[in-house]
BATOR-419633 format. One record per residue (C-alpha): residue in three letters; residue number from 1; x, y, z. Coordinates in steps of 0.05 Angstrom, whole numbers, padded with zeros to 5 digits. Example, Ala and Ser with C-alpha at 12.3 -4.5 7.8 and 13.67 -1.06 7.14 Angstrom:
! BATOR-419633
rest	nr	px	py	pz
ALA	1	00246	-00090	00156
SER	2	00273	-00021	00143
//
This chain:
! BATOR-419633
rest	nr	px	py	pz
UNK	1	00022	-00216	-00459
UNK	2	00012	-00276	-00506
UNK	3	-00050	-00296	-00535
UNK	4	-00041	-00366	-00499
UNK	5	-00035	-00318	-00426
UNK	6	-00095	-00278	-00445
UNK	7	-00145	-00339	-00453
UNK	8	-00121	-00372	-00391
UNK	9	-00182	-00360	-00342
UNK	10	-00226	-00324	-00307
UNK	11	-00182	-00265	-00263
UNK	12	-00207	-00227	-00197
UNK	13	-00203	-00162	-00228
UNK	14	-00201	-00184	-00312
UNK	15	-00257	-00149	-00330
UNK	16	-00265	-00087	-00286
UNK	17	-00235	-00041	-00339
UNK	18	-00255	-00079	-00404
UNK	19	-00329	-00051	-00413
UNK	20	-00332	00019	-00405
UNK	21	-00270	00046	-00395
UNK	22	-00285	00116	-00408
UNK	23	-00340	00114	-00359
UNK	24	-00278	00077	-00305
UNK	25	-00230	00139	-00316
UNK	26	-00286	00189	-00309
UNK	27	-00307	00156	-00241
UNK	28	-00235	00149	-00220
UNK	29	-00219	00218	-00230
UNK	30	-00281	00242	-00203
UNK	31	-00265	00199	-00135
UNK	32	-00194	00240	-00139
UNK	33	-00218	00304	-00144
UNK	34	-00263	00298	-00092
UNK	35	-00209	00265	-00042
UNK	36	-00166	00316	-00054
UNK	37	-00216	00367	-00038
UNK	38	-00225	00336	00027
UNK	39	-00149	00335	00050
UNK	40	-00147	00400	00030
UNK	41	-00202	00420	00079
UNK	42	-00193	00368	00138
UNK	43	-00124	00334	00132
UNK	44	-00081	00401	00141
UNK	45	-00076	00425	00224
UNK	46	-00066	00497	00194
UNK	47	-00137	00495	00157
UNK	48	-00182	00543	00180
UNK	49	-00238	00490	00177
UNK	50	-00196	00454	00226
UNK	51	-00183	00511	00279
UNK	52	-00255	00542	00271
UNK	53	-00286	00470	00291
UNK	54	-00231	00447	00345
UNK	55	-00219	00391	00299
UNK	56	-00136	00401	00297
UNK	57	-00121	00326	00323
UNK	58	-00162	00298	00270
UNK	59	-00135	00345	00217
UNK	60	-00062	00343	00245
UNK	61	-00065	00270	00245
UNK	62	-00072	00255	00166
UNK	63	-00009	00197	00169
UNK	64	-00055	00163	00210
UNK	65	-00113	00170	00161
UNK	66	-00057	00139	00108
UNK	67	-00045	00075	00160
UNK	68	-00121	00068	00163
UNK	69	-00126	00065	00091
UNK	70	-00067	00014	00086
UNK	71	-00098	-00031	00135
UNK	72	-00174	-00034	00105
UNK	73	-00139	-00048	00038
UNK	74	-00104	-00098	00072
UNK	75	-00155	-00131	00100
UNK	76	-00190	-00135	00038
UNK	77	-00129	-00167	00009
UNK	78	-00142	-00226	00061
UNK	79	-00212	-00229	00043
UNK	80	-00211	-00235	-00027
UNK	81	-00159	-00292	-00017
UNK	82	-00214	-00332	00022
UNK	83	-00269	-00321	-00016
UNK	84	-00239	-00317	-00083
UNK	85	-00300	-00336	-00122
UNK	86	-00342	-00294	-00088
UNK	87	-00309	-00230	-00110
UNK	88	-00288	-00258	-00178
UNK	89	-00370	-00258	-00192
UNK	90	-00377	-00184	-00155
UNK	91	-00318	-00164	-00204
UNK	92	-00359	-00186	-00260
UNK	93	-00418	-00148	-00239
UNK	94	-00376	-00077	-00234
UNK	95	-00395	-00032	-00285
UNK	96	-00406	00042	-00285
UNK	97	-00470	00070	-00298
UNK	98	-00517	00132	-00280
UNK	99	-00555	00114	-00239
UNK	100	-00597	00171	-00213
UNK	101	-00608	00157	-00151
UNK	102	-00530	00145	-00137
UNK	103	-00512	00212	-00155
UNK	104	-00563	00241	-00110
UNK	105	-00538	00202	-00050
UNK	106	-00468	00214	-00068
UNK	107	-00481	00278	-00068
UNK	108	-00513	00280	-00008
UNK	109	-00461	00256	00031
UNK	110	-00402	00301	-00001
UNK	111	-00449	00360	00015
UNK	112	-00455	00332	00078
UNK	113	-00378	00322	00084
UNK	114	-00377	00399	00063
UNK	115	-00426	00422	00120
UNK	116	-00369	00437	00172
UNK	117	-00342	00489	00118
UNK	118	-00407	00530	00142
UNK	119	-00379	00528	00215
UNK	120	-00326	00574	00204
UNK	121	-00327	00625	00248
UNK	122	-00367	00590	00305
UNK	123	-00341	00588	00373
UNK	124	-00295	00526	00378
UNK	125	-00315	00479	00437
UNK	126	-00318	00400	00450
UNK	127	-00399	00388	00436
UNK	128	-00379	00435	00362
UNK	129	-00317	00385	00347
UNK	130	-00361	00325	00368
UNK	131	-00422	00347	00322
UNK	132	-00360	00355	00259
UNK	133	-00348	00287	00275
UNK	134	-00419	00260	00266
UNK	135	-00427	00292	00206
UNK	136	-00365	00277	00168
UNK	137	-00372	00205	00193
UNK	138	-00444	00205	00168
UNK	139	-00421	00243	00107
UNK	140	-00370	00190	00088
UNK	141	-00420	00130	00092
UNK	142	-00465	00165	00047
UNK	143	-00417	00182	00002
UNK	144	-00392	00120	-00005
UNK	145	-00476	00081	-00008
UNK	146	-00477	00134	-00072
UNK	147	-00402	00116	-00104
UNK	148	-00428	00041	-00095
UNK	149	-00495	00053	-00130
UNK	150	-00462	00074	-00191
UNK	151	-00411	00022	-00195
UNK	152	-00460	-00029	-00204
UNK	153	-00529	-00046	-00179
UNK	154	-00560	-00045	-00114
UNK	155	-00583	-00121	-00125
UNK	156	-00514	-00134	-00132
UNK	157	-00485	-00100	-00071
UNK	158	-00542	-00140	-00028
UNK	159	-00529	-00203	-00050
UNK	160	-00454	-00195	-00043
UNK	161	-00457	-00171	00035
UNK	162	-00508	-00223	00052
UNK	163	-00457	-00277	00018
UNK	164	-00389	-00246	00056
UNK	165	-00430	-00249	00116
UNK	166	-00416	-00213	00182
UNK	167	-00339	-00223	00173
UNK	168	-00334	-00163	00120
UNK	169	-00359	-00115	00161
UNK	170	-00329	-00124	00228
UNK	171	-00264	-00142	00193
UNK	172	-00278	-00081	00159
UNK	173	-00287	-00027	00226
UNK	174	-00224	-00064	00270
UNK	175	-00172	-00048	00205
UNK	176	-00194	00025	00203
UNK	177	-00212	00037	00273
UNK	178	-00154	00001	00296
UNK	179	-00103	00054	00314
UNK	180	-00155	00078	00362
UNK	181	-00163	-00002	00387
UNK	182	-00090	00001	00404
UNK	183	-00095	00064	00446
UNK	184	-00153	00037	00491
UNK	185	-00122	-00027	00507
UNK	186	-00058	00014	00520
UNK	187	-00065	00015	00592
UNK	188	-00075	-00061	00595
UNK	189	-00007	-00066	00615
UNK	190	-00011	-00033	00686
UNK	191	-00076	-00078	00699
UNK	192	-00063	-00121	00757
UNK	193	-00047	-00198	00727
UNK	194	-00019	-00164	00672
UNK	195	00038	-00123	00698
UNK	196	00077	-00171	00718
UNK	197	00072	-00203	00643
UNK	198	00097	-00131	00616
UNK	199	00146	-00125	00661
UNK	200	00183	-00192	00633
UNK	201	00169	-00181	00561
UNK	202	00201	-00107	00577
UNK	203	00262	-00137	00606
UNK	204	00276	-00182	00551
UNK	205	00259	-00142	00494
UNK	206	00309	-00093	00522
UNK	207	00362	-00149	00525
UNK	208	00345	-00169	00458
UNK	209	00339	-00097	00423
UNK	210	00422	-00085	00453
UNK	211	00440	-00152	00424
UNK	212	00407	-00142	00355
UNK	213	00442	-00067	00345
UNK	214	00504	-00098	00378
UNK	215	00508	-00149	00316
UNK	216	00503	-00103	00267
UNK	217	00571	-00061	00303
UNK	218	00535	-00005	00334
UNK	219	00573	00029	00394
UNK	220	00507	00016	00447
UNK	221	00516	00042	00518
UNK	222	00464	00011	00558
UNK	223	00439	00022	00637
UNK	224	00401	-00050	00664
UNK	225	00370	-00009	00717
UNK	226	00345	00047	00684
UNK	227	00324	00003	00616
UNK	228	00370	00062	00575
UNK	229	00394	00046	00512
UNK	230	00444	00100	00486
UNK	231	00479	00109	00421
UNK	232	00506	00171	00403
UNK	233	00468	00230	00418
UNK	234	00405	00204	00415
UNK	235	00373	00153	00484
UNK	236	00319	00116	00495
UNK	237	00284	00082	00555
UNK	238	00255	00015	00538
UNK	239	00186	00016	00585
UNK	240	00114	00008	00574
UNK	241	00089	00003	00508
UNK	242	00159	-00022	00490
UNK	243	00140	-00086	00515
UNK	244	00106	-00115	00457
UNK	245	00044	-00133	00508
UNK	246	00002	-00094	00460
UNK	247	00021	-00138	00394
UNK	248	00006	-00201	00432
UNK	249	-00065	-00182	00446
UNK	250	-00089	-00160	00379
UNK	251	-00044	-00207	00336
UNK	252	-00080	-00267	00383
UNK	253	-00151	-00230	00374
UNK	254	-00139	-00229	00305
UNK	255	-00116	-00302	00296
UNK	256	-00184	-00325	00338
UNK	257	-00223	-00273	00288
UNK	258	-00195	-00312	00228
UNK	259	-00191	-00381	00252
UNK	260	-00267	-00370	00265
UNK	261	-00280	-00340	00200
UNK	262	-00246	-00388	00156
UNK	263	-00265	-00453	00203
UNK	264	-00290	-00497	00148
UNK	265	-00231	-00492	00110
UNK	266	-00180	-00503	00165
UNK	267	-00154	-00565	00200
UNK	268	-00166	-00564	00269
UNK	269	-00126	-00579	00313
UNK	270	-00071	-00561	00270
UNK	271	-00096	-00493	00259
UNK	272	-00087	-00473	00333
UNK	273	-00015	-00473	00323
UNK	274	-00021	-00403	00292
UNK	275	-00031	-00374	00358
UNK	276	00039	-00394	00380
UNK	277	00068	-00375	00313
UNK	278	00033	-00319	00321
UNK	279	00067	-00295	00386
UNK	280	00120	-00312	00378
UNK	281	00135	-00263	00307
UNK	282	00101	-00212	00342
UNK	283	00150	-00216	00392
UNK	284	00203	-00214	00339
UNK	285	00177	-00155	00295
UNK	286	00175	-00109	00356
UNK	287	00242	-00118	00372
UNK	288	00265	-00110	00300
UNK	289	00214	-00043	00308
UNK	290	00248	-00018	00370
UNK	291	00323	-00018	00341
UNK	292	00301	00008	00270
UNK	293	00271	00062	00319
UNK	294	00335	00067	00352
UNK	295	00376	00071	00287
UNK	296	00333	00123	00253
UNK	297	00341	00163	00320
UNK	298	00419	00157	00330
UNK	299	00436	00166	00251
UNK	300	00370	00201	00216
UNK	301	00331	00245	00258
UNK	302	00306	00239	00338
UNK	303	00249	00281	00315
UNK	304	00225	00223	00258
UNK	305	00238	00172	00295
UNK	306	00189	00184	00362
UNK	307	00135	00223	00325
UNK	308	00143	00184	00247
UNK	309	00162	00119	00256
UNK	310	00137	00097	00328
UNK	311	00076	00121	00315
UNK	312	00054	00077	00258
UNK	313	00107	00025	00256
UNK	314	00078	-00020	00305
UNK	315	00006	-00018	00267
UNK	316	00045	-00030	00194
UNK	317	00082	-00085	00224
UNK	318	00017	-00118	00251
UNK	319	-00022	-00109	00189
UNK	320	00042	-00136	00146
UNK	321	00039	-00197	00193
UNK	322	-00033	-00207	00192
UNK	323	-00036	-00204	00123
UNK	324	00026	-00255	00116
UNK	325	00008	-00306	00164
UNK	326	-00062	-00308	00121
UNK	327	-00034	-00313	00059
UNK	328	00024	-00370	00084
UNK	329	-00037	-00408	00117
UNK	330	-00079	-00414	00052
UNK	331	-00019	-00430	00011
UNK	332	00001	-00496	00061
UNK	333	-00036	-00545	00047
UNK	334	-00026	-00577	00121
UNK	335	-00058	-00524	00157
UNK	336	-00121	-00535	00107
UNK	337	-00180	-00587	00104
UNK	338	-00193	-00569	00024
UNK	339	-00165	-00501	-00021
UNK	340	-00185	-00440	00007
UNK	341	-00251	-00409	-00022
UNK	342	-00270	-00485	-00041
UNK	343	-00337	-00480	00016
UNK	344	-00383	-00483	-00046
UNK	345	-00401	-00428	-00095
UNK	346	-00433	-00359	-00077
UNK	347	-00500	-00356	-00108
UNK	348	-00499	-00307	-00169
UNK	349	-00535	-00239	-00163
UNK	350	-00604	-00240	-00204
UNK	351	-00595	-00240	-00284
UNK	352	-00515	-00243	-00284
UNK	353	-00490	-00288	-00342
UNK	354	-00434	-00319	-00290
UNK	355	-00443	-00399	-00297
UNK	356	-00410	-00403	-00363
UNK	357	-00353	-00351	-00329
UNK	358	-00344	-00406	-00260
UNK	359	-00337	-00460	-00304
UNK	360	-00266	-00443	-00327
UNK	361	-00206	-00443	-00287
UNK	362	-00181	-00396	-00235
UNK	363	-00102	-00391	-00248
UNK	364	-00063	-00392	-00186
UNK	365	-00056	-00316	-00163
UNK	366	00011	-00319	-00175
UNK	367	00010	-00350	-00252
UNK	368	-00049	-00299	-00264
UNK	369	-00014	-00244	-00312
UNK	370	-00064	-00191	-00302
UNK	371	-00037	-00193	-00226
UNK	372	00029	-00188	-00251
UNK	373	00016	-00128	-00281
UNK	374	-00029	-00100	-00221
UNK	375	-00003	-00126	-00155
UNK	376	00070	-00098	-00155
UNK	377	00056	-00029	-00175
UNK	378	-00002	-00035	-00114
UNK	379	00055	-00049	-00072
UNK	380	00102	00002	-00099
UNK	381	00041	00046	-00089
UNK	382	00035	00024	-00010
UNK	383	00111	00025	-00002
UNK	384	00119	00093	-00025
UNK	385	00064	00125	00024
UNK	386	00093	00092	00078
UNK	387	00170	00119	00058
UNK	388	00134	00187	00059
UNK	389	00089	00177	00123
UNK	390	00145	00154	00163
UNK	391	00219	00185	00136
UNK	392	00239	00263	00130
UNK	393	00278	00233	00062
UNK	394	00244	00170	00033
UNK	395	00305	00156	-00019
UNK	396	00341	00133	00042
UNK	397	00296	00080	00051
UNK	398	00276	00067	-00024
UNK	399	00339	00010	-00031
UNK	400	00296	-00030	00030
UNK	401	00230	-00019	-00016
UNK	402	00268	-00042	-00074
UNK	403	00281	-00114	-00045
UNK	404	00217	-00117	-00015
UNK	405	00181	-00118	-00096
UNK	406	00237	-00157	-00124
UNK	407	00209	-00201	-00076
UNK	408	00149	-00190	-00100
UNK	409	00165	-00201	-00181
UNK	410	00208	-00259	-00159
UNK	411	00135	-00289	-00141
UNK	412	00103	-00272	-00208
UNK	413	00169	-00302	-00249
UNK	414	00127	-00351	-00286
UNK	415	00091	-00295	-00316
UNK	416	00144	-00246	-00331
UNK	417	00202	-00310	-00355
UNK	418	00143	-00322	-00407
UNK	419	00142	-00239	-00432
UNK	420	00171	-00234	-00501
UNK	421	00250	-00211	-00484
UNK	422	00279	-00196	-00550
UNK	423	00330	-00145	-00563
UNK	424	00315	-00091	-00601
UNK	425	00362	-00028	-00616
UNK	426	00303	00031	-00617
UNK	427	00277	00018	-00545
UNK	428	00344	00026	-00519
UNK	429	00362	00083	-00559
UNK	430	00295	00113	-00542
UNK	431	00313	00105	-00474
UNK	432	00389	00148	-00483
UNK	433	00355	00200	-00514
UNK	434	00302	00212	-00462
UNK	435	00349	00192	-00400
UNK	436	00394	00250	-00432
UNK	437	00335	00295	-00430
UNK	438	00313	00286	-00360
UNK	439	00391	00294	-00334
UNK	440	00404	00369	-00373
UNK	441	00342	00401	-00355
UNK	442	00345	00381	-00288
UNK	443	00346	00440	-00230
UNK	444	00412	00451	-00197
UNK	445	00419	00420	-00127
UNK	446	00379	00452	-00073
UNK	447	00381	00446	00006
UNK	448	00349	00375	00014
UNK	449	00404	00356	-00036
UNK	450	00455	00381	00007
UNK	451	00423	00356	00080
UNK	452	00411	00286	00041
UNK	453	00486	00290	00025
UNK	454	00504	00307	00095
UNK	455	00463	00240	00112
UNK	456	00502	00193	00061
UNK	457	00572	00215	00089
UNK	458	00549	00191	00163
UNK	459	00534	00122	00127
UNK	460	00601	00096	00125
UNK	461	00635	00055	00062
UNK	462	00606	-00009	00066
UNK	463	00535	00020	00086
UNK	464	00541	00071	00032
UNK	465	00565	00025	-00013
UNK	466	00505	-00019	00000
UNK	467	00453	00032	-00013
UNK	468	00481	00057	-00076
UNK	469	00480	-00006	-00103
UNK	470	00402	-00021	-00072
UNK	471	00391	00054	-00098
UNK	472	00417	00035	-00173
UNK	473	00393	-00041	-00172
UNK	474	00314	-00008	-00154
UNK	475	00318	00045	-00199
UNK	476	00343	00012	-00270
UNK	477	00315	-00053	-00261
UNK	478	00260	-00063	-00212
UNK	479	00212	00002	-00227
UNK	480	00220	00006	-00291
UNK	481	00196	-00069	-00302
UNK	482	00136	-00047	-00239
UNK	483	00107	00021	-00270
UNK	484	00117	-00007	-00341
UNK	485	00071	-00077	-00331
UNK	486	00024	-00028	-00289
UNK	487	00016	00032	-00347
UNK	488	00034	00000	-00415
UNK	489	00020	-00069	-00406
UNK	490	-00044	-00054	-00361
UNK	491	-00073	00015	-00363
UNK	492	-00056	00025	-00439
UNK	493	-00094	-00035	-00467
UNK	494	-00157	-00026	-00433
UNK	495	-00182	00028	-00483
UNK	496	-00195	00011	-00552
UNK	497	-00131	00003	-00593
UNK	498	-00168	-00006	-00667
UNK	499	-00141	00065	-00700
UNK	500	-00096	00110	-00696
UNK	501	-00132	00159	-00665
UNK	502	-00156	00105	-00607
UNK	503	-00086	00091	-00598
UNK	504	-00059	00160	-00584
UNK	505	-00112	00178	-00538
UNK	506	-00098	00106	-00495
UNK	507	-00023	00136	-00505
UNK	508	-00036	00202	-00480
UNK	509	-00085	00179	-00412
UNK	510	-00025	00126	-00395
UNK	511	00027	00167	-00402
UNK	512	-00010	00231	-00356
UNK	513	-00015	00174	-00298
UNK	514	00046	00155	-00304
UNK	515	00068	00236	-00301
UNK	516	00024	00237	-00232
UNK	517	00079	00199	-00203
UNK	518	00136	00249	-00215
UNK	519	00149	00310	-00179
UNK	520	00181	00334	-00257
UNK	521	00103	00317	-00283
UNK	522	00123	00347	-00352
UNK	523	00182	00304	-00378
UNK	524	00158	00244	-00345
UNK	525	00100	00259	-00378
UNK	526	00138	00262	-00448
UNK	527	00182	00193	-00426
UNK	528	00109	00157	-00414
UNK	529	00086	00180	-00481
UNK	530	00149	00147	-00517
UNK	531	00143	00084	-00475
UNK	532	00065	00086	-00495
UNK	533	00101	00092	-00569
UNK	534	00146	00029	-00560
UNK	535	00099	-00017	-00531
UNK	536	00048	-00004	-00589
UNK	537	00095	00001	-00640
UNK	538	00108	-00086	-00638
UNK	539	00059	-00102	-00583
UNK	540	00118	-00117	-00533
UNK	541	00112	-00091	-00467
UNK	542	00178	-00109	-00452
UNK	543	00204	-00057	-00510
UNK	544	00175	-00001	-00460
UNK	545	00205	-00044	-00396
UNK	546	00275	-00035	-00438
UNK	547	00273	00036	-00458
UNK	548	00247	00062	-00389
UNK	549	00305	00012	-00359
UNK	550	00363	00048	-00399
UNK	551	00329	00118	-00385
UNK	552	00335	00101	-00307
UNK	553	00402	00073	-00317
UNK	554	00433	00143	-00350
UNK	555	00398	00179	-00298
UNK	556	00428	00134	-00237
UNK	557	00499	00139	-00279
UNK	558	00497	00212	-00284
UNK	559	00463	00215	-00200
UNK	560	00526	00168	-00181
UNK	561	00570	00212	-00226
UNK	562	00548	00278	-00187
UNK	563	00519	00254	-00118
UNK	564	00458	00285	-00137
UNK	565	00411	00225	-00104
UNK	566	00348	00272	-00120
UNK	567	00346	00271	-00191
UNK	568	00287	00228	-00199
//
C-alpha cells in the first residue's frame, strides 16, 4: 500500500494488530490450541467422552457447530455495519494484556469445559447428558468472560454492551441457536391456518424446482400427484419442509428484528417494503436450494445431498440473505433517513485517547485498504468450510467459490487498481521455480483422485469445460491475489520490519500461516517464505501476488496436463 492509502483514516480493525503483536499471535494461538482440544474431545461421535456421557448428537453434529459459527460471525458483520463507530472506538481499546484475573476465569471455564472428561466411565443416561450440557454451556461463557478480560479492560467491555444495547445480545443467541429455532417452528406447517398456506407454497415450489432443472437440460421425470421429481437414479418427493414456509417466518422475524433495531436510521414507510422483498427472495433461494439438492443427488452423491447439503443449506442461504439485504439497505440511500451509524457518537470508555481518532474520516468500507486485505481472505476462509461441511469433494465446487470472491475483489477495485503493478522478471521466475517444485515432489494419484476423475467424466463437455476453466481462472488469479493481500500485505507488516533479523522472523510467522492452509504444510511453507522474500525485497505486495500467481499457474498447467485436479 501507498503512503497516501496508509494515512487515509481511521479503519474498523487498523489498529488491532499494530501494538503488541507478539502478545496478538500468542493469544491467537493459545485460542487455537485450546479449540482444537475441544473438537478433539466433543466434536468426534466416536470419542469416548461422547459415548461415556450420551452426548453422540451433540458430538456427531460438529457441521452444525461450523453453521453456528458462520451465522454469529455473520451477524456481527451486520452489526458492525450499523454501528460503525461504535466498534471502530472498541477496536481501539483492544489490546492484550495479563490481566490476572482473566486468566483465572479463563481458566475456570476451560477446566470447567474439561469436567465431562472425569465422566468417563459413568453410566450414560438423559439427566448425565443434560448435566454435560450445563456444564460445557457454562464452561464456554466463562471461558469466553476470561478471553475478554485479557483482550482489553473490563471498563471497556461495560461500556461497549451498555452502548450496543439489547440488540447484541439477542441478535447474538437467534444466529447461534438458530438451527435449533428452525426445528421448533418445524411443525408450524401442519398447524391449522397454516396448512393450507404450505400446501400452496409446496405445490408451486414443486412446479418451479421441474422448470428451473428443466432449463438447464436435465432429463426430469416428474409425478403431479405424488410431488416426485426423478432424474436418474436418484428421486425426491417435494413435501413439508420443502415448502419454504419455514424461510418466510424467520426471514420476516428477522426483517421486524432489524427494522426495529435500526429505526432511527430508516425511512418509514419505505422501509416496510423489505418485508415483501424479503419473501419474495426467500421464496426464490429455496427453490434454487431444492434443485442444487436435486443436482448434487442425481450427479454427486444421494448420500451428500440429504444428510450434507439439506441439512445446512437452507440456514446458509438465510444467513447469506440476511446479511445481504442489510448490507444493500444501508448502502441505498432511499431506504435511509441519514448514513447508517450517523445516530450520534458512542460515548468513549473512561481514559481512551479517541476524540482526536473520530475526528478523521471513516473511508467507505469498500475504499478502506486494510479491508481489502482482510475481508476476501475472511470469505475465502467461510467459503472453504462450507465446501468442506457440505461436499464429499470440495474442488468440485471451488470454480462456484471462485466467482463468488472475484465478486468480492471486484468490490474492493479502487483499492487494488491503485496497488503498484509493475513488471518485474524475479517474482515470476521465483514463481517457475517453486511451481516446478510443488509439481515433482508431489504424491502419485490416490483413490479420491481416481473417484474425483470418475466425477469429471459424468460432467459432460461443455460442463467440464466450464469448470476447468472456473478451476484454472480461481486458482492462478483469484487466490493468489486473496491469500497474498491477507499474509504479505497484512499479516507480514504488523511485526516490526526495522532489521534484518525483525524481518525474517515476520517472514517466517507469515509464511507458517500461510502453510496451515495446505494439506502439503512443508512446501507451502517454503513457497510463503519466498513470497515473504519478494514482498520485502521492494515493498510491493503485488511482487508476491505475481510470483504466487505463476506458481499456481504451472501447477494448474501441469493438473490440466495430467487430470490430476488434487494437486493443490
Amino acid at each position: 500500500m501507498s503512503t497516501t492509502d496508509e494515512a487515509r483514516g481511521v479503519r474498523l480493525f487498523r489498529d488491532l494488530f499494530q501494538q503488541s503483536s507478539k502478545r496478538w499471535v500468542m493469544l491467537l494461538g493459545a485460542v487455537l490450541l485450546e479449540l482444537s482440544a475441544v473438537f478433539a474431545l466433543y466434536l468426534n461421535e466416536s470419542g469416548e467422552v461422547c459415548t461415556a456421557t450420551g452426548g453422540t448428537h451433540l458430538c456427531a453434529n460438529q457441521d452444525d457447530w461450523i453453521v453456528r459459527g458462520f451465522s454469529v460471525a455473520a451477524f456481527l458483520f451486520v452489526f458492525a455495519m450499523a454501528r460503525p463507530q461504535l466498534m471502530t472506538r472498541l477496536s481501539q481499546e483492544l489490546a492484550p494484556q495479563i490481566d490476572i484475573q482473566g486468566v483465572v476465569v479463563h481458566l475456570l471455564g476451560m477446566a470447567m469445559i474439561a469436567l465431562p472428561v472425569v465422566m468417563v466411565g459413568s453410566e450414560s443416561s438423559w439427566m448425565l447428558w443434560a448435566l454435560t450440557w450445563v456444564i460445557l454451556a457454562t464452561g464456554f461463557l466463562t471461558a469466553l468472560v476470561g478471553l475478554c478480560l485479557l483482550m482489553a479492560r473490563r471498563g471497556t467491555w461495560i461500556w461497549f454492551f451498555r452502548s450496543a444495547g439489547i440488540a447484541l445480545p439477542v441478535g447474538g443467541l437467534i444466529a447461534l441457536f438458530g438451527l435449533d429455532i428452525i426445528a421448533f417452528i418445524r411443525p408450524i406447517g401442519h398447524w391449522e391456518g397454516f396448512s393450507q398456506l404450505a400446501h400452496f407454497l409446496t405445490r408451486e415450489t414443486f412446479q418451479a424446482c421441474t422448470t428451473l432443472l428443466g432449463w438447464f437440460g436435465h432429463d426430469v421425470m416428474v409425478n403431479a400427484e405424488t410431488r416426485q421429481i426423478i432424474i436418474g437414479e436418484f428421486e425426491i418427493f417435494i413435501w413439508g419442509s420443502y415448502s419454504g414456509l419455514e424461510g418466510f417466518i424467520l426471514i420476516t422475524a428477522y426483517l421486524l428484528f432489524y427494522l426495529w433495531m435500526f429505526r432511527d436510521d430508516l425511512a418509514f414507510p419505505r422501509a416496510l417494503l423489505l418485508l415483501p422483498i424479503g419473501i419474495i427472495l426467500s421464496w426464490g433461494l429455496n427453490i434454487i436450494r431444492i434443485s442444487l439438492l436435486v443436482w448434487i443427488g442425481a450427479f454427486v452423491s444421494p448420500d451428500l445431498a440429504f444428510d450434507g447439503f439439506h441439512s445446512h443449506a437452507g440456514w446458509l442461504g438465510f444467513t447469506l440473505l440476511a446479511v445481504s439485504l442489510a448490507f444493500l439497505t444501508h448502502r441505498n440511500a432511499w431506504f435511509r433517513t441519514r448514513p447508517a451509524g450517523a445516530s450520534g457518537p458512542a460515548p468513549s470508555p473512561k481514559g481512551s485517547d479517541l476524540d482526536r481518532l473520530m475526528r478523521r474520516p471513516v473511508p467507505p468500507f469498500f475504499n478502506d485498504p486494510y479491508m481489502a486485505q482482510i475481508a476476501p481472505f475472511i470469505a475465502l476462509m467461510g467459503l472453504s468450510l462450507a465446501l468442506a461441511t457440505f461436499t464429499a469433494q470440495p474442488v468440485l465446487l471451488f470454480p462456484v467459490a471462485a466467482l463468488i470472491l472475484s465478486l468480492i475483489l471486484l468490490l474492493f477495485s479502487e483499492v487494488l487498481i491503485k496497488l503498484s503493478w509493475r513488471f518485474d522478471p524475479v517474482p515470476v521466475i521465483m514463481g517457475l521455480a517453486i511451481g516446478w517444485l510443488w509439481v515433482v515432489t508431489a504424491a502419485p494419484a490416490t483413490a479420491q483422485q481416481h473417484e474425483l476423475a470418475q466425477t469429471l467424466s459424468n460432467l459432460g463437455p461443455v460442463w467440464l469445460s466450464l469448470w476447468i476453466a472456473g478451476q484454472i481462472i480461481g486458482l492462478v488469479l483469484v487466490v493468489p491475489l486473496v491469500e497474498e493481500l491477507f499474509f504479505r500485505g497484512y499479516v507480514l507488516r504488523r511485526f516490526p520490519l526495522d532489521g534484518a533479523w525483525k524481518q525474517l522472523f515476520a517472514i517466517m510467522v507469515s509464511a507458517a500461516l500461510f502453510a496451515v492452509l495446505y494439506e502439503r504444510w512443508l512446501i507451502a511453507a517454503l513457497a510463503g517464505f519466498v513470497f515473504g522474500i519478494l514482498m520485502l525485497r521492494k515493498g510491493r505486495v503485488t511482487d508476491a501476488i505475481v510470483g504466487h500467481s505463476v506458481m499456481a499457474g504451472v501447477i494448474a498447467a501441469w493438473m490440466v496436463w495430467t487430470g490430476n485436479w488434487t494437486l493443490i
